[in-house]
N, C-alpha and C positions, 0 to 999 in steps of 0.2 A: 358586831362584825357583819357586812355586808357579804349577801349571799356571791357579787364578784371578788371578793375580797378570799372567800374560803375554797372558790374554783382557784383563783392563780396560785394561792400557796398550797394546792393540793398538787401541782407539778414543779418536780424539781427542776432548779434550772439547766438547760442541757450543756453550758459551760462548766458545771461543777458537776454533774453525773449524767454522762451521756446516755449510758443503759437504763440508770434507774426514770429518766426522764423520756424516753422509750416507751418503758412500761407503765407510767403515770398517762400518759397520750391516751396509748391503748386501752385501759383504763377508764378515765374520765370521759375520754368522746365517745364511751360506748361502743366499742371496736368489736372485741372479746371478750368470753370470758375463757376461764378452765375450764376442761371438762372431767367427766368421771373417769376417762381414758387420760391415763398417765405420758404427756407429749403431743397430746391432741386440743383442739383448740373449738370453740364453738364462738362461727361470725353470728355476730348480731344484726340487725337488721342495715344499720349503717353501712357498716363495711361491705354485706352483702350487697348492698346498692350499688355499692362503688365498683364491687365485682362487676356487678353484673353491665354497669356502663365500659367498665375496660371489656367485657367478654364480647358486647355488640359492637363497640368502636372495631375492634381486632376482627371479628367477624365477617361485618360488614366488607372490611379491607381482604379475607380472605377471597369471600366469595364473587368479589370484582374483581380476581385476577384468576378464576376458573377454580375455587377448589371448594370442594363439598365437604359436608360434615357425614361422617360416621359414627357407631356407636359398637366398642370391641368391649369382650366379657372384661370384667374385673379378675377373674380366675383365668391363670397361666398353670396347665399338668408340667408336671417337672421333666418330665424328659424334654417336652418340647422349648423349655427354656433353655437345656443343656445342649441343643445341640449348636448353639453357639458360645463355644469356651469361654474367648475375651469376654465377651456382652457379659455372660456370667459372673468369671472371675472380678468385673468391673462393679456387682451391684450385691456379689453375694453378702458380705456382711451386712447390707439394708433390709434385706429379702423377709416378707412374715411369710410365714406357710400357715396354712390350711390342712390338718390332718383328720379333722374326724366330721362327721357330716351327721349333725343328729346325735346319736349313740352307737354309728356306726363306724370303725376304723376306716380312712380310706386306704384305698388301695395303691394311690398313688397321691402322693403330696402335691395338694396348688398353692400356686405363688401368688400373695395378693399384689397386683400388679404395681411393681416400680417403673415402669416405663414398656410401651407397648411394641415396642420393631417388633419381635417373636410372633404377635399376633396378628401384625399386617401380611408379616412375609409368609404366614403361613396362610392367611386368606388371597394372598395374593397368588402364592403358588396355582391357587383351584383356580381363580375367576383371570388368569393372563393367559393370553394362546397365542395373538397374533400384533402384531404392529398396531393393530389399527384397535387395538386395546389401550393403548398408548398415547400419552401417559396418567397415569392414575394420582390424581389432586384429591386425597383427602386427608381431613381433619377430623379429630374430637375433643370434645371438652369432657375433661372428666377430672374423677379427684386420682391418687396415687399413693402410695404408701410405701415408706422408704424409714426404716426402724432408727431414726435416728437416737445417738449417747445426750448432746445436752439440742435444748430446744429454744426456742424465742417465738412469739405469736406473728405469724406472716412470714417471717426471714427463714424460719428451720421449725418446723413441724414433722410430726411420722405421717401425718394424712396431709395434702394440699390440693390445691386445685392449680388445673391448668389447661393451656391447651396444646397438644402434639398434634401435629403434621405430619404425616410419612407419605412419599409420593414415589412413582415410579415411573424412570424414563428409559427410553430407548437406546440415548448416547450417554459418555460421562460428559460430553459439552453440555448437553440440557440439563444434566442434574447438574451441576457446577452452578451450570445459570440460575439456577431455581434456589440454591441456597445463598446465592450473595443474591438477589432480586428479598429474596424473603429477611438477611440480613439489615437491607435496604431498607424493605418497610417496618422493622420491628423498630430502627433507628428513628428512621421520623414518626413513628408513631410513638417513641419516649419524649423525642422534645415538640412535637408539633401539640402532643393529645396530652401528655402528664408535664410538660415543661422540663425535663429533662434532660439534659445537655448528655450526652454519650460520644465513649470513643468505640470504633469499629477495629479489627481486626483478627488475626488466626489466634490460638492456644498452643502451646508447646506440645511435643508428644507428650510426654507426662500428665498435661493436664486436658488432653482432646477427648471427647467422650468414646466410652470403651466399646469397641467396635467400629470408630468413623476413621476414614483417610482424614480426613481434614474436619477441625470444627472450629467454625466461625462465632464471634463473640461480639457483643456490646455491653462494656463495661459504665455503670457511673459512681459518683462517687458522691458519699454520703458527706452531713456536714460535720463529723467528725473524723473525715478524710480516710476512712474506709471503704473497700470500692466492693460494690454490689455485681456480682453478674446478672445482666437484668434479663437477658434473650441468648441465646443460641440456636444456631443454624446448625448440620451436621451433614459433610458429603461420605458417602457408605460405598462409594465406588458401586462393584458388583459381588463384594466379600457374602453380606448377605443373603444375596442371588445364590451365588454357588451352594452354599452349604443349606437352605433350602430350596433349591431347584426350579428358581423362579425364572424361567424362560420364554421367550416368544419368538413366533417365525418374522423374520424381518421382508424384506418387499423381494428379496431375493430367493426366497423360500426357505431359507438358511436359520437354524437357531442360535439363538444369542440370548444371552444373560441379561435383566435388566439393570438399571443403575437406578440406587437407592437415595434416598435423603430424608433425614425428619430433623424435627423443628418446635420448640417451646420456648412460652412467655407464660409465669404460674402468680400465685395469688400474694409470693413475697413483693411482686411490682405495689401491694398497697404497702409494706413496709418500706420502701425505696420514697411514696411518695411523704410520706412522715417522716422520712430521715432528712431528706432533701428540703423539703419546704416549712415542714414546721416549725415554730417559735414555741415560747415559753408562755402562751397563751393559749396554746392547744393546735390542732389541724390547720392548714392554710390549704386549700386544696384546689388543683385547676381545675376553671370552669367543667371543663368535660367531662370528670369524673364527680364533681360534684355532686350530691345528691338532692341538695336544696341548693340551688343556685341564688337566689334572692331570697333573704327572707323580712315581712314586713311585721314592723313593731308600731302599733298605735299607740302615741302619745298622749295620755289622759283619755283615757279610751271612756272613760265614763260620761266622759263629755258630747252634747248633743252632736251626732255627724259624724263622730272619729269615725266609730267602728262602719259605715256604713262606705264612709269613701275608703278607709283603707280593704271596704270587701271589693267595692267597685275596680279599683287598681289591682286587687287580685285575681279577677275575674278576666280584665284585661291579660295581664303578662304572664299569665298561665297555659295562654293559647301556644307561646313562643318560647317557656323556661319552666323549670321545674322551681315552683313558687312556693313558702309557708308563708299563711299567714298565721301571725301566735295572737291570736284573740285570746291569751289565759288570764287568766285575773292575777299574774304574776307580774312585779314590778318588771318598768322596762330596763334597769341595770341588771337584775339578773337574765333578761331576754339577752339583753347584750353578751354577758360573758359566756351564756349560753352556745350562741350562733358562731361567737369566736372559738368558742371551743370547737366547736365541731367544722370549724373552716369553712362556710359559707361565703363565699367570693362578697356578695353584696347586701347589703342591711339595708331597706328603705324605713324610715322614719316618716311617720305621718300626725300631726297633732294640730289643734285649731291654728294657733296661727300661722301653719301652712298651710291650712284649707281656707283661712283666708285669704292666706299669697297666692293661692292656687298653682302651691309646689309642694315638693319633698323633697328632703335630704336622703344620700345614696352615701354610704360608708364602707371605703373596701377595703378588705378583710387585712393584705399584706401590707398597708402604711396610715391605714386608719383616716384616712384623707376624708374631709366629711367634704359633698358637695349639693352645695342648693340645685335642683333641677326643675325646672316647671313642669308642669303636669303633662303638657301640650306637647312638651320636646323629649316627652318619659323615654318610648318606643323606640325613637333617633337613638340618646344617649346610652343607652343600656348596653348593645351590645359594642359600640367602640369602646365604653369604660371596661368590658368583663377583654376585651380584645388587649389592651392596652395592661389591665392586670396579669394577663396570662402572658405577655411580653415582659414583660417586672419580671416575674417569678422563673422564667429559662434564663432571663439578665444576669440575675442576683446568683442561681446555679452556676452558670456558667462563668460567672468572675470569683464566685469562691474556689470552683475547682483550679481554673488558670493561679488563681492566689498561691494553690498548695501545690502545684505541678513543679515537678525538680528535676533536671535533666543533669546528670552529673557526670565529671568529665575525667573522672581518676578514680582510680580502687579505692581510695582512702575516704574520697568525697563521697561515693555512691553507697557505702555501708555506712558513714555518718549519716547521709542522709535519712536512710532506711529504719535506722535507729534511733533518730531522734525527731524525726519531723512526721509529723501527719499530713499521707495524700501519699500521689503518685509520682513514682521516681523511674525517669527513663534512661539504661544505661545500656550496654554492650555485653552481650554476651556468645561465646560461643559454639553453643548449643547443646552442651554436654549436660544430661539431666544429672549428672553428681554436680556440677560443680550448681547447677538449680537448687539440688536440694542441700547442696553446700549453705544458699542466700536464706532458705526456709528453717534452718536449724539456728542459724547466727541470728538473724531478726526477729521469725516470723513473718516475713513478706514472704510472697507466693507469686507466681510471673500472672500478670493477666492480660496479655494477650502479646504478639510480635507487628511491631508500626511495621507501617510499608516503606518509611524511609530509610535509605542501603547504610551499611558500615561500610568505610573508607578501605583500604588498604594498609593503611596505620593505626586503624581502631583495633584495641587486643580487649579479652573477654574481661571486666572487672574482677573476677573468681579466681582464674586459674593465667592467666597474661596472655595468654595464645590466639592467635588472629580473632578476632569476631566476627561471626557470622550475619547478624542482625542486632536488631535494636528491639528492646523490650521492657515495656512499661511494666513496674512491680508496685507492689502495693498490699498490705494487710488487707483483708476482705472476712466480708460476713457470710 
């Protein structure tokens, strides 16, 4: 049996077990492994690549719209978590404490941090005084710990990485602005940067993050028509402010409370991109996050030349792409299922009698398309084929999800739907979180998020019949 032969039947197929074919992914392309921490996950070097290109792609983007990075303790003292109830009561079952320091009891219990507002607003309190403080764009990247019951590697971890945003503005119109602006970019940054087709819109009360007036969402959905929350924005009014006394003198001289907002995108976006674009041949993965974007195989490498022009051609497009070359004395079929596995946008093939043609073949990863290119036209062609593959791959997202999209237009229809179809079903609802949690008992579906387009005057709530207030996309989710 052929070392490609013993990679494909090492992953299940994802039409016969979606989860199990998940965990085969992760698995084989060397994602993760367990660790000795029971719920905790340990990235390997791979996947840490791929972090870390989503960490500077999103970075980059922060820090051209004004905002810096910070770095706030891992340790939250418990009173100062409690003195906001909601935030609290929103995270207490996650929460790991900290009680003995050494072989010393502590005096007061720290929170290993599930999410940081507590520690901004409490740094913010000291360092805001005047308008002209205003407003405060920071970021950090950090990990988080949230005790979760069951787990999956990337999607539900107790440890994760991510990155939070908390800013503080003057008006609620700037911080309004600054969460659908920051909405905005986390959106094109799922289909421009991972190919990711996303819808935008609010969360129900029920489901808005605990402490926010408003949080804002971009949902997508997996190929098993599971919908991923991939980003959130969050508007905090001035609730925050008050209850720690986060104040500034405005140009009137007058004091005034400021207005809050924070904001993450965490390291389940690398499970979203293996949900999304994987096949049953391993990772497919967009150029951007890619971590070897080309990778070259010589063909009969034993042979006078291979190995020297396939170094020369490496030596080239390394200046412009993150390039391997697999000079190992392993056959080129297992290089093959190798590179496929681990989603490599492009394979370039090089062996004598393309170094007499003075070409190579270029093989892309999502339809296996092999194309002769001349050596001469290498440079030209490379980045329109990786442009054009990362065009496919939001394509192909974006016509499975339209595939599984269901807008249903009677009570009868919109719970069949919910119950027997996989993906997202947009129906009418009233806004009452019983008759919500009415839809999450019956199915399983959970609301994720409210469209901006109006219900009628004759639209009544699927649930309960009584007028509807909105329209709301539902969907089982990971």
């Amino acid at each position: 049996m052929s070392k490609k032969e013993k990679l494909v039947k090492a992953i299940t197929s994802r039409d016969k077990d979606f989860s199990q074919w998940y965990t085969d992914i992760v698995t084989q392309a060397e994602l993760s492994s367990y660790s000795a921490v029971r719920g905790c996950m340990v990235v390997r070097p791979y996947a840490t690549a791929m972090w870390e290109l989503i960490r500077d792609n999103l970075d980059r983007r922060f820090k051209e719209t004004g905002h810096e990075n910070v770095i706030m303790p891992m340790f939250i003292p418990e009173s100062l978590l409690q003195k906001e109830k909601d935030h609290v009561d929103g995270f207490a079952p996650e929460v790991a404490w900290v009680t003995y320091g050494g072989e010393e009891k502590l005096s007061e219990r720290l929170c290993v941090r599930p999410t940081s507002e507590v520690l901004f607003c409490d740094h913010y309190s000291d360092v805001i005084e005047s308008w002209r403080d205003l407003p405060k764009l920071y970021n950090q990247w950090v990990s988080v710990v949230r005790w979760e019951k069951s787990t999956r590697p990337f999607l539900r971890t107790r440890e994760f990485f991510w990155q939070e945003g908390h800013t503080a503005h003057a008006s609620a119109e700037e911080a309004i602005k600054e969460t659908r602006d920051i909405l905005d970019l986390y959106a094109n940054f799922f289909e421009e940067t991972l190919a990711i087709p996303v819808i935008k819109g609010v969360k129900t009360e029920s489901e808005k993050f605990a402490g926010a007036e408003t949080t804002y969402t971009v949902e997508s959905m997996m190929y098993d028509g599971k919908a991923l929350q991939s980003g959130t924005s969050h508007y905090f009014g001035d609730g925050f402010a008050r209850v720690f006394n986060i104040q500034y003198t405005d140009r009137d001289n007058q004091l005034q409370y400021v207005h809050q907002t924070s904001w993450g995108v965490s390291s389940r976006s690398i499970g979203g991109i293996i949900m999304v674009h994987g096949d049953d041949d391993g990772l497919v993965l967009p150029p951007a996050v890619a971590p070897i974007q080309i990778a070259i195989i010589p063909v009969a490498q034993h042979k006078e030349g291979v190995l020297e022009k396939a170094a020369e051609i490496h030596q080239l497009l390394k200046q412009s792409y993150r390039v391997k070359l697999d000079d190992s004395d392993r056959m080129p079929g297992w290089k093959f299922s190798e590179y496929e596995m681990k989603g490599v946008p492009l394979r370039l093939e090089i062996g004598p009698r393309d170094i007499e043609n003075n070409s190579c073949v270029l093989v892309t990863r999502d339809n296996r398309e092999k194309i002769n290119v001349p050596l001469n036209e290498l440079e030209a062609r490379i980045p329109v084929l990786l442009t054009e593959y990362r065009q496919r791959l939001f394509d192909k997202a974006k016509a499975h999800r339209e595939a599984h999209f269901y807008t249903a237009h009677s009570s009868e229809e919109f719970f069949d739907l919910l119950e027997n179809k996989a993906g997202f079903v947009k129906g009418c609802w009233c806004g009452s979180a019983d008759c919500e949690a009415e839809v999450k008992e019956r199915t399983g579906a959970t609301s994720r998020c409210i469209t901006e387009d109006k219900t009628s005057s004759s639209d009544t709530c699927y649930v309960c019949g009584k007028p509807a207030s909105c329209n709301v996309i539902w969907g089982k989710a990971y």
